[in-house]
Every structure is written in C-alpha cells, then in structure tokens.
Residue, then its C-alpha position, 0 to 999 in steps of 0.5 A: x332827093x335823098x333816100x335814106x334807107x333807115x329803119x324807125x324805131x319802134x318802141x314796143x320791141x326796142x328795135x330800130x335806129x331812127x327815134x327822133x328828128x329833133x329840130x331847134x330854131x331861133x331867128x335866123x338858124x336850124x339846129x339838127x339833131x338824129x336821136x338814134x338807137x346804136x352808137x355806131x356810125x349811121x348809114x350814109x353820114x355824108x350824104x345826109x349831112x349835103x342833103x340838109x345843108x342844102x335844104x337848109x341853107x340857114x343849117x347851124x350844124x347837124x349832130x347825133x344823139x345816142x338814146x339805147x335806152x327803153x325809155x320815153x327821154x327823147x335825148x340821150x347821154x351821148x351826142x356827136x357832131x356830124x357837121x358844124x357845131x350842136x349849138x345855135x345862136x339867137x337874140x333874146x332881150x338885145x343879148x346873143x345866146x348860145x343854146x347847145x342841144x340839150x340846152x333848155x329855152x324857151x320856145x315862144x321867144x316873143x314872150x319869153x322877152x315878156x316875162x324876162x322883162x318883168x322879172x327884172x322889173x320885179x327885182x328891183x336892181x339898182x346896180x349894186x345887188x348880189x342875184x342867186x339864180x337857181x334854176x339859170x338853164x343857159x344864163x338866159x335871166x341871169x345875164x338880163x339881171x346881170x346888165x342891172x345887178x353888181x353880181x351874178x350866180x347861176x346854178x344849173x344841173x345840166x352840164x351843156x347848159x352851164x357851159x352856155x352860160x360862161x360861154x354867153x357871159x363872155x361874149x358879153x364882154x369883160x364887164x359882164x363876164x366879171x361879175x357873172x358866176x355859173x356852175x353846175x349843181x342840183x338847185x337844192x344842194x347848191x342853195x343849201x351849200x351857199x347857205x352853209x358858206x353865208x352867202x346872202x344875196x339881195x335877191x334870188x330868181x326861181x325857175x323851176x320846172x313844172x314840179x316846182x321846187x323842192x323842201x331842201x331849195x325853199x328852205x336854204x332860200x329861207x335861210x339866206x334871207x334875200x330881200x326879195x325872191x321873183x318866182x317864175x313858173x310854167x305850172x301855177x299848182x306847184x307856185x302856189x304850194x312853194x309860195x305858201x311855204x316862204x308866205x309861212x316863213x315871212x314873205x309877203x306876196x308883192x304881184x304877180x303877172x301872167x304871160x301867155x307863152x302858149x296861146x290857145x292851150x290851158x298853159x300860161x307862165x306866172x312871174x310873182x315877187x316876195x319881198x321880206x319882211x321886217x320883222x323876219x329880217x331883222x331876226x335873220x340877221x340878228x341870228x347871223x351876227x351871232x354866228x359872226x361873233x362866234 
C-alpha cells in the first residue's frame, strides 16, 4: 500500500496541500482528479500515479487541479495531467460522450436518458428545425436534438465543456458534425448577440442552473420568437419565475413532466414546454419584415 506523506488542507488558516479527491464515474471508467492548494509539482507524482492504476484498473487518467484560493469552489483555473488524459468517456441515449474535469453532467445517468428523452419528445422535431440550446454543458441534448433537428447551436460558458462538445459532435460522424455549432459564450449575452444578428430558431432548449435564467437570456428568446421553448430545470422556484415572464410575453405553457434524478431527497428535475402563440407570431414577424424591408 502506499503511503502518501501529504498534509490536508485546512480551510480555516489556508494551509495544507490536499483539498479534494474528486472522482468521476461513467459506465465502465474512473476519472481522477487531486484538488491541491500549490502549483508545484506533488511529492511522490509517479508513485501515485502506479498506486491508482492498479487499484483501478478501469482508471482513465489522473490530473491535478490547482485551487490556492480562500474559497468553498472545489476546482481550480489550472489543471494538469499526471497520467492519461482528463476526461472520461460514457454512454448516454445510444451516443458516446466525452466529459473533461470541469465538464457538467449529470450525475444519475439512467434518468437523465428520461428526462433527454422527453425533452426531445417535447421539441417536436421533424428533421428540418433550427435548435438554440443555451445552456448545451458538454453537447449532451443538443446532440440528442441533433439526431432529429436540421441544425444545431449550443452555447456554453465553460471552455472545457465547449470543447467536449465539437469533440462529441465529431465523433459522431460528418452528418452530425455539419449540422452542429458550439461556442463558448454566457448564455445571456449570446442569446441577445443571436437576436441582434436575426437569428430565429424553431425551437430553443434551457437548461439553466439552479438560479435560473436571467432578464437579459428571457428576453432575447422573446425576441427571436421560436415556435416552442423546452425548459428543463434542477429548481422548480426559479422555473416557475422564468416561466411567468414568456406566459407575460405570449407563451402558452403546453406539459410539464417531472423526473426523479435524486431519489429519496426533496430535489426533482421538471422538463416543460411553451409553444407560441398565434397572435404573438404574427406580430413578431410582421415587426421582422419590416426591419427586413429597411
């Protein structure tokens, strides 16, 4: 066994090395990663490294996250591999996913293909619809979406995730990766941005995190009008909130399902659609012809 001479961190006076053993899991492989307070290179690297390769023999990589900051963030900015590479792959709704350390996924992935599943049901793609996915992480819906849609654009504030997305879209083959468009950008500002350039998607998907979505995102989807917004949230308050605002502006609340992604705690996933209405399409679009003719 190995002995790994190496102080914990305490918070309370910042010192200390070892903040975090953060571990990912998908299907058949282990991800490791050593949140560490110091970016200099940890006592023993080698040695550990045969230690958990051994251990685990389903081990994808081991990396190291630097975090010297007086803060409750587990990850850091910096992040280094030690051995393999930082990212996992796993299986999700019949497609293979690449997910990098700071990558969000969900972690009860059983029923994440749930709640994938009726989101696309609730989209309603036929094959030739333009999808704006906000909030697209590593490309996880929008590629589902992508299988049924005509094109694809996600947006996503987290570099690595971004990243994992046009890598996941390429290893889906050309036909996926033509029609699929990631870049990295705050939600809000590239809603608004999209807007201003006239963009006007069939459908938009929102993901958002617990706090929800804010003015600036609500109101550029407003303003490119898609015929239907599927909403998927992790807190039902915020939902509520952000869906008062688009019922304000003429959307009409079509079902909503929840999804237990958490059993046995008070925390469920809500998946719910809004489809526009007539009188607000019409408007909208008698606007945009105007701006057209100009």
């Amino acid at each position: 066994m190995l002995e790994w001479g190496v102080p914990a961190y305490e918070e309370e006076n910042h010192t200390g090395l070892l903040r975090h053993l953060y571990l990912r899991f998908s299907r058949t492989q282990v991800l490791c990663c050593l949140v560490v307070n110091s970016a200099k290179p940890l006592p023993g690297e080698e040695a550990l490294v045969s230690a958990l390769r051994a251990a685990a023999p389903g081990l994808a990589g081991v990396a190291v996250s630097v975090n010297q900051e007086r803060t409750n963030v587990v990850l850091g900015r910096e992040l280094r591999s030690l051995w393999g590479h930082p990212w996992l792959d796993d299986t999700l709704c019949g497609l293979t996913f690449r997910i990098s350390v700071p990558s969000f996924y969900q972690v009860n992935r059983d029923q994440a293909e749930v709640l994938y599943e009726q989101a696309l049901a609730f989209a309603g793609l036929t094959g030739h619809e333009l999808v704006l996915d906000l909030y697209c992480g590593i490309g996880t819906i929008s590629l589902v979406m992508a299988r049924r849609a005509g094109k694809v654009i996600g947006a996503e504030i987290v570099p690595s995730a971004v990243t994992d997305a046009k890598a996941n879209a390429a290893r889906m083959g050309d036909a996926v990766a033509a029609k699929s468009r990631f870049f990295c950008a705050d939600a809000g500002q590239a809603a608004a941005r999209l807007a201003a350039e006239g963009l006007r998607p069939d459908v938009i998907m929102l993901d958002p995190p617990r706090k929800g979505c804010d003015e600036t995102t609500l109101s550029a989807v407003v303003q490119m009008s898609p015929r239907r917004v599927v909403y998927v949230s992790c807190n039902p308050e915020t939902m509520a909130r952000d869906l008062a605002l688009l019922t304000a502006k003429g959307y009409r609340a079509e079902g909503f399902t929840p999804v237990d992604l958490f059993p046995q705690t008070a925390h469920c996933e809500v998946v719910g659609a809004l489809n526009r209405s007539q009188t607000v399409s019409y408007t909208h679009l008698r606007a945009h012809e105007t701006v057209l003719d100009l």
